[in-house]
C-alpha positions in Angstrom: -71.1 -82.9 -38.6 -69.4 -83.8 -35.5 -70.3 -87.1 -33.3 -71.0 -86.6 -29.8 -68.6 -87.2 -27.1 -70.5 -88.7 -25.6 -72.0 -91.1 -27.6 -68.7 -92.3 -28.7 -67.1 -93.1 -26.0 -70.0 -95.0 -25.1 -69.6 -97.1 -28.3 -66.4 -97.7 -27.6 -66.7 -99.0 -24.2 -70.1 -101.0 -25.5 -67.6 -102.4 -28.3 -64.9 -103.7 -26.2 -67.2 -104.7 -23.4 -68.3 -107.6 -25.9 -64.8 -108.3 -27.8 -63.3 -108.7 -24.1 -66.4 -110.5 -23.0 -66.1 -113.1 -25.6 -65.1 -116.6 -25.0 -65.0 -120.1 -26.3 -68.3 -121.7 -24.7 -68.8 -125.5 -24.3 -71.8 -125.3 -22.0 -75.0 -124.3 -22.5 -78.6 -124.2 -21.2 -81.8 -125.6 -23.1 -83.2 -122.9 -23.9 -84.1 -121.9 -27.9 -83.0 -119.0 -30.2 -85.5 -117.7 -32.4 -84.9 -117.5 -36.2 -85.2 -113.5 -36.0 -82.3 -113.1 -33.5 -80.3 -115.4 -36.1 -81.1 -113.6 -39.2 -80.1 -110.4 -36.9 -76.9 -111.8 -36.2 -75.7 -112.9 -39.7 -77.4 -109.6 -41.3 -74.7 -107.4 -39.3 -71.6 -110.0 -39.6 -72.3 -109.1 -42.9 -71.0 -106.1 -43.3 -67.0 -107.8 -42.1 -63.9 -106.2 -44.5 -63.7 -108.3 -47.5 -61.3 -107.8 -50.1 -62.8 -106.8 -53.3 -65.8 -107.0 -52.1 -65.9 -111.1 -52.8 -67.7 -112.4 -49.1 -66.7 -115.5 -49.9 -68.7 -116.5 -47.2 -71.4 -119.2 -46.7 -73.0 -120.3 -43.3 -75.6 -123.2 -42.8 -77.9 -122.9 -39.5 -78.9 -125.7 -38.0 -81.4 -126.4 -34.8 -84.8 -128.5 -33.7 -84.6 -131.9 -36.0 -82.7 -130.8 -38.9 -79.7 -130.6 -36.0 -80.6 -133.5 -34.6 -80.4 -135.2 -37.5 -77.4 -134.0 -38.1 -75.2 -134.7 -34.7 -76.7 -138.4 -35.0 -75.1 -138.3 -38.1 -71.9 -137.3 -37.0 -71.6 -138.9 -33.5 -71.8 -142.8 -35.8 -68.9 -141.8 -37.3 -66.9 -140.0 -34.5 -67.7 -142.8 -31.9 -67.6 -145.8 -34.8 -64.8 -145.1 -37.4 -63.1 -141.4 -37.2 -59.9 -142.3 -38.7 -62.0 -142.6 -42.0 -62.6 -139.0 -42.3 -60.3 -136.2 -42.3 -60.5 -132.4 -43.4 -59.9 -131.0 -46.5 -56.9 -128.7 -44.8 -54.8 -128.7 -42.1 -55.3 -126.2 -39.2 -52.3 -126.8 -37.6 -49.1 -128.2 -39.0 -48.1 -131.3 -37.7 -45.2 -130.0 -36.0 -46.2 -126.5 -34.1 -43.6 -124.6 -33.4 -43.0 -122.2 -30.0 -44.4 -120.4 -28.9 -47.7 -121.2 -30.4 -46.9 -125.4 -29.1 -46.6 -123.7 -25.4 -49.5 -122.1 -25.7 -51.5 -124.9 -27.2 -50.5 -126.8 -24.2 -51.1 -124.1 -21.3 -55.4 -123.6 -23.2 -55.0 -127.5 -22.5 -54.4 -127.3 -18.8 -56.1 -124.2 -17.9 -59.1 -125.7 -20.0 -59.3 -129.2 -18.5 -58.1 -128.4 -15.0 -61.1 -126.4 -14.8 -63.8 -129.2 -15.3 -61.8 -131.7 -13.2 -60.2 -133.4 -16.3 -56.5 -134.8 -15.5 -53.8 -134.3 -18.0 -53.3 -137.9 -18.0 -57.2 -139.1 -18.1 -57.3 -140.0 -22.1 -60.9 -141.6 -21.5 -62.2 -138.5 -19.9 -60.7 -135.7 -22.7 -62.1 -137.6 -25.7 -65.1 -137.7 -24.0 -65.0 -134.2 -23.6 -63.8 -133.8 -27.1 -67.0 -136.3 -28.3 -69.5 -133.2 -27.3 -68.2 -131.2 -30.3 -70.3 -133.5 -32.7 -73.6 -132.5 -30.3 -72.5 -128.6 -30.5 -72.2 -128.9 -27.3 -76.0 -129.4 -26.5 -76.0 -125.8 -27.7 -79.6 -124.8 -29.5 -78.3 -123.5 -32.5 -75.5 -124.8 -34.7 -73.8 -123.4 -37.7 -71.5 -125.2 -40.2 -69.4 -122.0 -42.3 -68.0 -123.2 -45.9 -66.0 -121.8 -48.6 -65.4 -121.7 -52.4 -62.5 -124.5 -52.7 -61.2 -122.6 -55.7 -60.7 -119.7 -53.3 -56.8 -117.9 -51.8 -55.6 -117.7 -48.6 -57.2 -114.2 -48.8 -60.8 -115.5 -49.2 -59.9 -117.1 -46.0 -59.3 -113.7 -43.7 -62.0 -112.6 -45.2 -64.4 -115.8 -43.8 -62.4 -115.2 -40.5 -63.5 -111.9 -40.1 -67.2 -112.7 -41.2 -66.6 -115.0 -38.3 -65.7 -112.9 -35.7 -68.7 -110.7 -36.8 -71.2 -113.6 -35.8 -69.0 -114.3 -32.7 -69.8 -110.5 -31.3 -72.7 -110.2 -32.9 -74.2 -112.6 -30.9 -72.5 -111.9 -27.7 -73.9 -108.2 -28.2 -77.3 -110.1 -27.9 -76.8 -112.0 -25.0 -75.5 -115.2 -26.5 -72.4 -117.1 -26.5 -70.7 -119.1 -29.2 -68.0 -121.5 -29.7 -65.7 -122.1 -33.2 -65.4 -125.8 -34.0 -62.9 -126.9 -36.3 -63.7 -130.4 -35.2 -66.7 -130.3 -38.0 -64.6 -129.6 -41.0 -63.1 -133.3 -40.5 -66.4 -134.5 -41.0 -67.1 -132.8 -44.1 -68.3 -135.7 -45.9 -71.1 -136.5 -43.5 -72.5 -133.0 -43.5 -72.4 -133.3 -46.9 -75.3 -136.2 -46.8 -77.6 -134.1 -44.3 -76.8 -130.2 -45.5 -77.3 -128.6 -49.2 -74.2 -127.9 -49.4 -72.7 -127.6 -53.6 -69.2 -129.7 -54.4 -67.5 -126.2 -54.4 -68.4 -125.4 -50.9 -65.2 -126.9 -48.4 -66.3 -127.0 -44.8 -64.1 -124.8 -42.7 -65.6 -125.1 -39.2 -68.9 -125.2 -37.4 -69.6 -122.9 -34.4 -72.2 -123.8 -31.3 -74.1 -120.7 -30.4 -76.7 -120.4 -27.6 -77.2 -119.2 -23.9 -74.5 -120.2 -21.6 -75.0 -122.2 -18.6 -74.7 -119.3 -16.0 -72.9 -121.8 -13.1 -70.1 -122.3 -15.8 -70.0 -118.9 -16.7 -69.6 -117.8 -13.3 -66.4 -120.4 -12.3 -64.9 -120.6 -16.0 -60.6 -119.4 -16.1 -59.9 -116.6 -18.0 -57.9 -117.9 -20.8 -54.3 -116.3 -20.9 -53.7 -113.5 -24.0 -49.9 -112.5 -25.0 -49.4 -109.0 -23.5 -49.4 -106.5 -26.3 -45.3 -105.7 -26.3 -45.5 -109.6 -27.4 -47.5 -109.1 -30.5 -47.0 -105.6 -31.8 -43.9 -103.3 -32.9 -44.4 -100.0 -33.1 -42.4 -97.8 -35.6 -42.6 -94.1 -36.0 -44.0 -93.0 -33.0 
């Protein structure tokens, strides 16, 4: 049985319509997400290549007062004593090298020229940086873990599960943001989520509807051209 013409290129160009579409949101509307469009969302992201079959993944959803709760939580410690908690793995290393450092720093300007933040305005980027603990007054916010006793393979695998949820939800008319920012705060979560002394905290992710005026006037963050991040050999 042969597929339609048609109908594929269709899915393709509904496919990457959403990857392209996707984007790092920090601002959203109040507006709720309903439990169904949730379950939705992490029903199909299940489905993302693992190896072996392991989805070593585990996701936590938080919203209404159970969230609440929560970013209280979080925003004491942040605002009173963040150099007392840390994450259980480094993201970066503490030197980055090029050109990944050069890119770091151009997200940085493109980012904060774009809401009016200076380069040099210290008080006005960690207050931006403070809205992470609140999900960014997003509705809906999620907090992914995995099995500590897990490889760096386990890993790609809960990246991919995370990209699922990503376009998942932006298939459905939502946007999302990844927050590593949560994983240093691993042991409040811990006091406010179920979470088992296996499960590490890898990142949280604010999901909701974006503010349409920042959608609108947000930069289009630059991507390496594709001759910068693939050979090709045999062709």
């Amino acid at each position: 049985m042969t597929s339609d013409p048609g109908s594929v290129l269709n899915s393709v160009s509904a496919v990457d319509h959403v990857m392209r579409g996707r984007f790092a949101n920090r601002f959203y509307v109040d507006r709720p997400v309903s439990l169904a469009t949730i379950t939705e969302i992490i029903e199909v992201a299940r489905h993302a290549g693992t190896g072996a079959n392991v989805q070593p993944w585990r996701v936590h959803v938080v919203t209404g007062h159970a969230k609440g709760t929560l970013i209280r939580a979080i925003g004491v410690a942040h605002e009173t004593v963040p150099s007392a908690h840390s994450p259980e793995y480094n993201y970066f290393p503490e030197n980055l090298p090029e050109p990944y450092a050069s890119r770091r720093r151009e997200f940085g300007a493109v980012f904060y020229g774009s809401i009016g933040i200076d380069a040099k305005d210290q008080a006005a980027r960690a207050a931006q940086t403070a809205r992470n603990y609140r999900f960014f007054d997003a509705p809906v916010g999620l907090i992914f873990t995995i099995d500590r006793h897990l490889e760096k393979g386990s890993w790609l695998d809960l990246g991919m599960f995370i990209q699922n949820v990503m376009l998942a939800a932006r298939a459905r008319g939502l946007d999302t943001c990844t927050q590593e920012f949560f994983a240093r705060y691993h042991a409040v979560i811990r006091h406010h989520l179920p979470l088992s002394p296996q499960e590490m905290v890898v990142c949280g992710m604010s999901m909701g509807f974006a503010d349409p005026e920042w959608s609108q006037r947000r930069p289009p963050m630059p991507k390496a051209p594709v001759e910068d991040i693939a050979s090709f050999h045999g062709f």
